[in-house]
KEGU-994140 format. One line per field, with one value per residue (C-alpha): residue in one letter; x, y, z. Coordinates in steps of 0.05 Angstrom, whole numbers, padded with zeros to 5 digits, always signed. Layout:
BEGIN
rest = A,...
X = X,...
Y = Y,...
Z = Z,...
***
This chain:
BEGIN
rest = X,X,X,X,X,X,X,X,X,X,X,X,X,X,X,X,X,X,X,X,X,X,X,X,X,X,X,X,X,X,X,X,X,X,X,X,X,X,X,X,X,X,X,X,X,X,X,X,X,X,X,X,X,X,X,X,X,X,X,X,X,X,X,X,X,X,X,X,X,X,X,X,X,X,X,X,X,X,X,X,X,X,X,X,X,X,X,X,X,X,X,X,X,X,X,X,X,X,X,X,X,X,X,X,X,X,X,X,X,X,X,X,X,X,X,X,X,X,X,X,X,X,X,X,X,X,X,X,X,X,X,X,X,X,X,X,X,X,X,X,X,X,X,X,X,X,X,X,X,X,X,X,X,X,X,X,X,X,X,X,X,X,X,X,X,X,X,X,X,X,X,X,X,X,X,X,X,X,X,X,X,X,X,X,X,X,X,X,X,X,X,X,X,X,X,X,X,X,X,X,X,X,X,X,X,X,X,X,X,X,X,X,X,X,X,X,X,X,X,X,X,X,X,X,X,X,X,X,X,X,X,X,X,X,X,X,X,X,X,X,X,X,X,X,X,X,X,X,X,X,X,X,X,X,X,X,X,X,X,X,X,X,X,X,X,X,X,X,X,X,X,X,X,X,X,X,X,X,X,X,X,X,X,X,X,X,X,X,X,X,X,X,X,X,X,X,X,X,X,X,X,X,X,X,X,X,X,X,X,X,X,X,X,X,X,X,X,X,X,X,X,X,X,X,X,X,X,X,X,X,X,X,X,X,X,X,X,X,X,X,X,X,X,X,X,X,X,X,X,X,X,X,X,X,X,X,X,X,X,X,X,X,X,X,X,X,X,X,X,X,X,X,X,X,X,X,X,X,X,X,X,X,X,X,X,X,X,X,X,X,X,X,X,X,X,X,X,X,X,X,X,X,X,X,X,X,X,X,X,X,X,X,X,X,X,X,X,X,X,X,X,X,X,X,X,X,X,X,X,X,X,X,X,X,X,X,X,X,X,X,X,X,X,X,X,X,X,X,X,X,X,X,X,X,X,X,X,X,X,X,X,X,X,X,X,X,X,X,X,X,X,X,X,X,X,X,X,X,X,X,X,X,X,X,X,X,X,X,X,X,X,X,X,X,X,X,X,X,X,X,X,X,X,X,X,X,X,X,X,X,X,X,X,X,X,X,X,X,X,X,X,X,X,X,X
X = -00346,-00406,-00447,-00507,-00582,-00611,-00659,-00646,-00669,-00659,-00667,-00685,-00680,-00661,-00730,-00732,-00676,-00690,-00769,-00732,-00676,-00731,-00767,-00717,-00683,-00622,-00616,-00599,-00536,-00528,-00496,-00463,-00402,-00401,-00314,-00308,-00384,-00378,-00309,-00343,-00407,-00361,-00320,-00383,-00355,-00416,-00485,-00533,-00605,-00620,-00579,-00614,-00573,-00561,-00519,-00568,-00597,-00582,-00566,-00511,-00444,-00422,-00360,-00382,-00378,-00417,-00468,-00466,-00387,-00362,-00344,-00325,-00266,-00278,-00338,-00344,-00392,-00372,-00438,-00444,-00438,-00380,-00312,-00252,-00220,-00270,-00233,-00172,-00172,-00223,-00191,-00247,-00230,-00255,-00230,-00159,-00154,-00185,-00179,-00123,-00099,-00165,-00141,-00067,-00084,-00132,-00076,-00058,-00120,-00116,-00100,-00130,-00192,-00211,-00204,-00239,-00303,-00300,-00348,-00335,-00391,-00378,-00306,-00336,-00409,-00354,-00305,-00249,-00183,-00157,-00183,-00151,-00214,-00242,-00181,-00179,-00248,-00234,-00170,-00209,-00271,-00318,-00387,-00426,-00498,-00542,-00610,-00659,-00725,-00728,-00707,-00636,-00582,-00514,-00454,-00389,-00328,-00289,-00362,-00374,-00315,-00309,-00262,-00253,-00310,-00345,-00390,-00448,-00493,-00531,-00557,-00621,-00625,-00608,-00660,-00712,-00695,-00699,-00769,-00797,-00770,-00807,-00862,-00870,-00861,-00919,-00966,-00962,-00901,-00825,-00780,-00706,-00641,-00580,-00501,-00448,-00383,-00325,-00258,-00250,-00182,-00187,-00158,-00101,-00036,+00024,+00058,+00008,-00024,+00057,+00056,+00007,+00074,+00028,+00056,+00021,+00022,-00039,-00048,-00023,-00067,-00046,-00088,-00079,-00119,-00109,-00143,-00162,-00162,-00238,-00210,-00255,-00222,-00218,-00192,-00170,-00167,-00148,-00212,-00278,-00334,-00410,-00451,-00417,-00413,-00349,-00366,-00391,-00332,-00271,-00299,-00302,-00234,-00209,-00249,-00230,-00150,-00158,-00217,-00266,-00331,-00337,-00387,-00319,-00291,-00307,-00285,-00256,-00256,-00263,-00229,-00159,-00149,-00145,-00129,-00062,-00044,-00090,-00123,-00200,-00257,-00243,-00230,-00271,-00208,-00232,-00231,-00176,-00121,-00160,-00176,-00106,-00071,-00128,-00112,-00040,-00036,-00102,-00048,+00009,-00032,-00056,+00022,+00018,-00037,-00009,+00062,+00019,-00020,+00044,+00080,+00023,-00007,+00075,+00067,+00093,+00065,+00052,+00011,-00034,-00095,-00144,-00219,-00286,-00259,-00212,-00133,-00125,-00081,-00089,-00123,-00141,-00201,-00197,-00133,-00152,-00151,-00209,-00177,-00219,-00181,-00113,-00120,-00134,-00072,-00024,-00049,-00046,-00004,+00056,+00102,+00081,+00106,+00163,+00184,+00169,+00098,+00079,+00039,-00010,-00029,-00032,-00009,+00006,+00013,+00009,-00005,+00012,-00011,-00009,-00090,-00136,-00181,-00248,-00296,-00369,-00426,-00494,-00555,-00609,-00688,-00723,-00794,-00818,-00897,-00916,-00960,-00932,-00853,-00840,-00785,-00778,-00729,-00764,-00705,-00628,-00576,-00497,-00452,-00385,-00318,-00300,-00253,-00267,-00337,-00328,-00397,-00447,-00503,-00460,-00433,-00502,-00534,-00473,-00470,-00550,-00541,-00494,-00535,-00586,-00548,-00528,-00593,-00622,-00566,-00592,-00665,-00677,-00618,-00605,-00582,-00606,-00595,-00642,-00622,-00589,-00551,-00591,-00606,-00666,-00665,-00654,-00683,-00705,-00780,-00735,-00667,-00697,-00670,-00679,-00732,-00751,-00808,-00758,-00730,-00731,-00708,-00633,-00602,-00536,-00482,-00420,-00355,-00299,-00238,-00179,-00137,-00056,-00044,-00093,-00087,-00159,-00169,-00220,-00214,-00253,-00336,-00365,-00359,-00376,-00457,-00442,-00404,-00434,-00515,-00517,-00481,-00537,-00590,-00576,-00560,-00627,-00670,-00634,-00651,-00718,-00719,-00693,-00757,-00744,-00685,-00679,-00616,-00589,-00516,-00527,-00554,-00606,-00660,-00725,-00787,-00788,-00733,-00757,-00823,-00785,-00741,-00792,-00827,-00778,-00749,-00828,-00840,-00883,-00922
Y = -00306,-00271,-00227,-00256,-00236,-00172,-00115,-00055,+00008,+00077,+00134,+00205,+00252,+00242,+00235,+00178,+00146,+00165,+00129,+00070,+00053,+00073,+00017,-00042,-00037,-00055,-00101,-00044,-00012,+00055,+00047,+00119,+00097,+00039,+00020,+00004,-00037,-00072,-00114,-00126,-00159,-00194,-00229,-00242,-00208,-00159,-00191,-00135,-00153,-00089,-00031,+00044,+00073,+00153,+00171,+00198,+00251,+00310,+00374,+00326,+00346,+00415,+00461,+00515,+00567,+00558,+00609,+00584,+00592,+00667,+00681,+00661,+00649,+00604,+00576,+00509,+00461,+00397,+00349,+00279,+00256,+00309,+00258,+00262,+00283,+00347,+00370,+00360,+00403,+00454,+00527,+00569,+00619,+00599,+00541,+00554,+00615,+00574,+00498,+00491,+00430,+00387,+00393,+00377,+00327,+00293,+00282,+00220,+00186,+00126,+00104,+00161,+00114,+00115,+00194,+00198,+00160,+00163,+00202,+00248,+00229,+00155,+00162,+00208,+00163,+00097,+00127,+00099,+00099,+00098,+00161,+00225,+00263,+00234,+00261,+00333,+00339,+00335,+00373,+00429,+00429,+00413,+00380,+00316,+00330,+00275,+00263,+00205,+00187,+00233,+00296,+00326,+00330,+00362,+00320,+00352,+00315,+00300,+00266,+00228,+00192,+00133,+00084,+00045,+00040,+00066,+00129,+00163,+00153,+00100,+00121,+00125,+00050,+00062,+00118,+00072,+00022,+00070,+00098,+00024,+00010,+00065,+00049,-00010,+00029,+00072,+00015,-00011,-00068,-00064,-00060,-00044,-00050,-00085,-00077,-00131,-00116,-00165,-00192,-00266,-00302,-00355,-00412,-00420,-00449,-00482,-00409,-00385,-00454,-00471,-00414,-00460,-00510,-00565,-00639,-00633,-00580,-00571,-00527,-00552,-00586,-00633,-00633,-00686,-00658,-00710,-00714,-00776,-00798,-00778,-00705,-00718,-00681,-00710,-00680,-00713,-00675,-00678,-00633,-00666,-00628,-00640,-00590,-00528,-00547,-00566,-00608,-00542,-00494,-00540,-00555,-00484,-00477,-00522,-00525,-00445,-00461,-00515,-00487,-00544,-00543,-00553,-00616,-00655,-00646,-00692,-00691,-00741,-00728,-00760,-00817,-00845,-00890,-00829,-00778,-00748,-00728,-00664,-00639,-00635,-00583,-00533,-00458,-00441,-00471,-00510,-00469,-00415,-00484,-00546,-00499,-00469,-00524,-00553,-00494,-00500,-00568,-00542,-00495,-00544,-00598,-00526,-00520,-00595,-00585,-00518,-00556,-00614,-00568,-00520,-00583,-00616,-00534,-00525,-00459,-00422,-00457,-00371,-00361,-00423,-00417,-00462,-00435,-00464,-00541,-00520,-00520,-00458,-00399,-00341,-00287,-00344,-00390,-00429,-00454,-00504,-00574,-00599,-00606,-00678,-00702,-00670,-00708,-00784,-00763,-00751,-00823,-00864,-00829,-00810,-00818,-00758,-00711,-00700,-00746,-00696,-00689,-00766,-00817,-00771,-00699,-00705,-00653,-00660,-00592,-00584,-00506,-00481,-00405,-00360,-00347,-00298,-00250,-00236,-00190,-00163,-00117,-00156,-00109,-00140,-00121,-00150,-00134,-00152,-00157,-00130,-00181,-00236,-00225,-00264,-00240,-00247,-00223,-00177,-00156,-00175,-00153,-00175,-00128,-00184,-00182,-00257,-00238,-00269,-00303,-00362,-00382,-00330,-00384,-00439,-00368,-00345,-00401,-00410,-00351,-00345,-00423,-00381,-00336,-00380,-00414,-00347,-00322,-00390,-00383,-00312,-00330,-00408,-00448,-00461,-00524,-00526,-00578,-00607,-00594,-00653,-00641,-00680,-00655,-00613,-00602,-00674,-00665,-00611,-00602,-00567,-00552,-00518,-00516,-00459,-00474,-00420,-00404,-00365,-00329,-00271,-00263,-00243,-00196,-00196,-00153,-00175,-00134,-00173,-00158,-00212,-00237,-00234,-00294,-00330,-00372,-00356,-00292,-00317,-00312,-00366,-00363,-00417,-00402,-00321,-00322,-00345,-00297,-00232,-00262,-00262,-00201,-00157,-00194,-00180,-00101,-00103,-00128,-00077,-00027,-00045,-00035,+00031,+00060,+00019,+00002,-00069,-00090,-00160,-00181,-00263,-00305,-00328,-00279,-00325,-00297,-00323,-00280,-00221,-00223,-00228,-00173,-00133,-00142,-00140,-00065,-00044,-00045,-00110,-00110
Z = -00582,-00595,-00551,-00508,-00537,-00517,-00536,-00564,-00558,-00585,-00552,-00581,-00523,-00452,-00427,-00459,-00451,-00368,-00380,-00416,-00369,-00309,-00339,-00359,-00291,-00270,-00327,-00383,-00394,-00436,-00508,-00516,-00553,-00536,-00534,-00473,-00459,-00538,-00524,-00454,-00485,-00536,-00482,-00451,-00384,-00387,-00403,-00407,-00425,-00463,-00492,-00485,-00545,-00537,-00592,-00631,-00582,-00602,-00557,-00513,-00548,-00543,-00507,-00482,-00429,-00366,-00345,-00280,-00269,-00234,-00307,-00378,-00367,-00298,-00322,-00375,-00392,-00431,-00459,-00437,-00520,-00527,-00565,-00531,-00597,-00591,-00526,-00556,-00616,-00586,-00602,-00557,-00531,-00472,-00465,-00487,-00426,-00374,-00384,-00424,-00381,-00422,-00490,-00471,-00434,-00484,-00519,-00481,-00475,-00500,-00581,-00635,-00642,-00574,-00573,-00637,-00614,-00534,-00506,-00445,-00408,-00409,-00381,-00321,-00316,-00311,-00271,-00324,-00292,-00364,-00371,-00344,-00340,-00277,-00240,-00269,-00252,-00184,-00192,-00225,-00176,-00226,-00214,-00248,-00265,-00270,-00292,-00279,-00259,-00200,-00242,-00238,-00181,-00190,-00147,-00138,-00174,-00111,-00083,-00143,-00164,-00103,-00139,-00201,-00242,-00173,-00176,-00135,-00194,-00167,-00093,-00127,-00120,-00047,-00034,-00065,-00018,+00036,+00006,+00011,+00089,+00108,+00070,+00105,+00169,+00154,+00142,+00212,+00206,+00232,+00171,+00166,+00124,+00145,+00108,+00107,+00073,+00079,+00037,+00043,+00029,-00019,-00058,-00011,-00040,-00002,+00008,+00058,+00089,+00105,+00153,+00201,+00204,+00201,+00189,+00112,+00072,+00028,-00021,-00097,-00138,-00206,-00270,-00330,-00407,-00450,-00519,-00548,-00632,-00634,-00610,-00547,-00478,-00413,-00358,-00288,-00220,-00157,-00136,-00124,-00124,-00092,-00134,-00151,-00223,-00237,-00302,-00331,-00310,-00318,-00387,-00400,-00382,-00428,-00480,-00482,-00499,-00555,-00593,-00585,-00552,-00477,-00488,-00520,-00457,-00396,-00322,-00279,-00202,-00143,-00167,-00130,-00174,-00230,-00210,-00185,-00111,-00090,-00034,-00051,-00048,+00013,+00021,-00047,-00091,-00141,-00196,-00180,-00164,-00204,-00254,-00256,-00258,-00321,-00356,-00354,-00376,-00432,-00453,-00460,-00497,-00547,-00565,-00592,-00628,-00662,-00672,-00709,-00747,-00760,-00798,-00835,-00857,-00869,-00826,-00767,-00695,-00673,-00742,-00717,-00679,-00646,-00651,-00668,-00671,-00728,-00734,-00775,-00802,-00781,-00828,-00864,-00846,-00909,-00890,-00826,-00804,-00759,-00691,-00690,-00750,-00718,-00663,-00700,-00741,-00688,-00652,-00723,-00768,-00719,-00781,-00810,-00756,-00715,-00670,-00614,-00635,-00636,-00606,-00561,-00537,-00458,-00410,-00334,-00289,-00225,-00199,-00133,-00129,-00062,-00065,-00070,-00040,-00062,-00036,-00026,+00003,+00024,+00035,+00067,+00076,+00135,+00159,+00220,+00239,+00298,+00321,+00318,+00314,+00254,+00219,+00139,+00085,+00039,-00012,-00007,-00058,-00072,-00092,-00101,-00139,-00151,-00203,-00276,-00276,-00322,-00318,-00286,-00270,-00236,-00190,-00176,-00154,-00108,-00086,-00069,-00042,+00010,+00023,+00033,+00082,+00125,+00129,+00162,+00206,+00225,+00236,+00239,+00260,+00337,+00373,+00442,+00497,+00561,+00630,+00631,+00570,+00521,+00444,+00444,+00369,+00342,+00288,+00224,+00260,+00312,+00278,+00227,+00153,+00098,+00055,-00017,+00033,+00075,+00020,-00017,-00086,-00083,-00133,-00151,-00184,-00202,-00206,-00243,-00217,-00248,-00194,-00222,-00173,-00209,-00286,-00298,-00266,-00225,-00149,-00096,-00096,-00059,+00010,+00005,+00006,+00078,+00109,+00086,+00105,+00172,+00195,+00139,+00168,+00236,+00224,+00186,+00249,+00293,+00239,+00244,+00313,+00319,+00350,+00415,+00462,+00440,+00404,+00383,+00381,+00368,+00325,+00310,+00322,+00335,+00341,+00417,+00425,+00401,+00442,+00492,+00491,+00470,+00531,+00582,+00550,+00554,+00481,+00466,+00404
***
């Protein structure tokens, strides 16, 4: 697989490379090195749209004592570009009497290569739990310094390093957040910031939905891959789906483990008369138990195909491999079958293969996991005008770990359809009855619905996680927009109203509502 398109961009100096990532955002990821971010891009599991390459600045690797430190001896200062391999055979002085610990312990870092060509500063800048470095910084008390747009800041180890992969390098985006609320604030209107952080259970199978002793079970779900002579896939499910793009990710899935691509492979759902016994679209499972169980049976149907290949290429099943719509040896692309041509032979020439290997390539599997758990932060921006009490989002952001994303759009438009969804359910939706217990909301003039004239543009980060209980690695997606939405919304409007005694603990917040409030604690707009 090869990378997705991007720009590049080489930095000289770290004032530029500051000014360049200042200006491509959130979007650009530093090339330094690059062994841990290349295989990322390559798998497609990070999608930068521009690399800010600093390997060429000069002044960034060096060991050397730190004027700063009590003394020589206590004091050390290791560049950001400094190679792992440069720790570990460092024979300063300085070094050797008062960090010894860093050259011993570059020793186990990882294969020579990755010593050899790792850089320092990436293993500290990506908290690498590979890496031993993170945890003798804190060990040894020392202290990050960063630079970026707003100059320099210097963040003790044992502040810095908040998790996996997790660091305090990026509260700038917070403080600019911060800088714009109270911007708004200052030009007359209510604005305020609201956090939402949550870990849903997903993709339940029948170990944990048997604990609810119900008469049925749910849980399992049953997949049949089956290839016809043309080498075209179809796949049948017991999951039915109503617009999360199951076409496109089951496809995926499949077309992944037998090397074709995911337009030869068509889904069947929905269909009784098709499919085998499942249990549906519910609890964000689709993928993580449908897909599952398609991979499986993707995988099983991949082993004929090597086994055919394996006797007519008169070669090992293990030195076979299935990639780009080919049959072929490993090591040795001239050496291949088309997997199309594969597949007519095993339907119309059974006699040449064994008589395990005949008459079809079909797979049945049915996959039965105990679930997952995914999770995520929702930060919401809400301003408020003072005249009127209208409430709108201005920014939201979602920080979520759905495991493996197998294909980032389909997950992003669900999970902004979600969020969608909460925040109407924050700020718009309300059923209300007559005195006499009649519908006062009958309809979407009164009930009212979400529209993109409601919303603000919603940015979202993921953090890719593989689930172990899942056969993808991907954890459940469809539901989680929901949950985190309303709860940021609401902190946001009490945010905003900080300046007064008013406070909400319901949704939705109408503007009605607010005036209201406002009034009665003395504070109307």
């Amino acid at each position: 697989m090869k990378p997705a398109p991007f720009a590049y961009h080489r930095a000289h100096s770290v004032g530029e490379a500051v000014a360049l990532l200042a200006e491509l955002g959130d979007e650009a990821k530093i090339l330094a090195g690059g062994l841990r971010l290349v295989p990322m891009m390559n798998f497609r599991l990070a999608r930068p749209a521009a690399l800010v390459d600093v390997t060429r600045i000069e002044g960034l690797s060096y060991l050397r004592a730190d004027p700063d430190g009590p003394d020589e001896r206590n004091g050390l200062r290791i560049g950001a570009l400094t190679t792992h391999r440069t720790v570990e055979i460092s024979r300063d002085p300085a070094v050797l009497a008062g960090f010894g610990v860093l050259p011993r312990s570059a020793r186990w870092i990882g294969h020579y290569p990755i010593r050899s060509r790792g850089t320092f500063g990436a293993s500290i800048a990506h908290a690498d739990p590979a890496s031993v470095w993170c945890l003798l910084a804190v060990l040894l008390g020392g202290r990050v310094m960063l630079t970026g747009p707003d100059g320099q800041r210097t963040v003790p180890a044992a502040e810095f390093f908040q998790g996996y992969y997790t660091t305090a390098a990026r509260p700038v985006a917070r403080r600019a957040w911060l800088a714009e609320r109270d911007q708004i604030r200052r030009a007359g209107q209510h604005a305020g910031i609201g956090y939402a952080c949550f870990s849903e259970r997903t993709a339940y199978g029948t170990p944990a939905m048997s604990q609810r002793r119900m008469r049925m079970t749910p849980g399992y779900d049953t997949a049949l891959v089956r290839m016809d002579p043309t080498g075209e896939v179809i796949v049948t499910t017991g999951t039915c789906g109503h617009g999360q793009g199951h076409e496109t990710t089951f496809a995926q899935i499949v077309a992944d483990r037998l090397g074709v691509h995911p337009d030869q492979v068509r889904l069947r759902q929905g269909d009784t008369d098709l499919a085998s016994y499942g249990w549906g679209t519910w609890g964000s499972r689709s993928v993580v138990i449908g897909g599952g169980a398609a991979a499986r049976a993707a995988d099983l149907v991949a082993g004929q195909l090597r086994k055919a290949a394996a006797r007519l290429l008169e070669a090992s099943p293990a030195d076979v491999e299935l990639a780009e719509g080919s049959a072929r040896i490993r090591g040795d692309a001239g050496v291949a079958i088309p997997i199309a041509e594969l597949a007519r032979m095993v339907h119309f020439q059974a006699h040449r293969l064994d008589e395990d290997l005949r008459y079809g390539l079909e797979a049945r599997v049915s996959y039965d996991p105990p679930g997952t758990f995914s999770n995520a932060c929702h930060v919401a921006m809400v301003t408020i005008d003072p005249g009127t009490c209208a409430i709108r989002l201005h920014r939201y952001l979602v920080v979520e770990d759905r495991g493996v994303v197998i294909n980032p759009m389909v997950v992003d438009g669900q999970v902004r359809g979600g969020v969608t969804q909460g925040a109407a359910a924050a700020l718009l939706e309300r059923v209300c009855f007559g005195p006499e217990g009649q519908p006062a909301s009958a309809t979407l003039m009164d009930y009212l619905a979400p529209t993109a004239a409601e919303m603000c543009p919603v940015d979202i980060v993921h953090l890719q996680t593989p689930s172990r209980f899942s056969e993808t690695g991907a954890k459940g997606t469809g539901e989680g927009g929901m949950i985190g939405a309303p709860a940021a919304v609401l902190g946001a409007i009490n945010d905003a109203l900080s300046d007064t005694d008013v406070r909400f603990d319901h949704i939705p917040v109408l503007p009605q509502d607010l005036s209201a409030a406002l009034s009665k604690a003395g504070a109307a707009p």
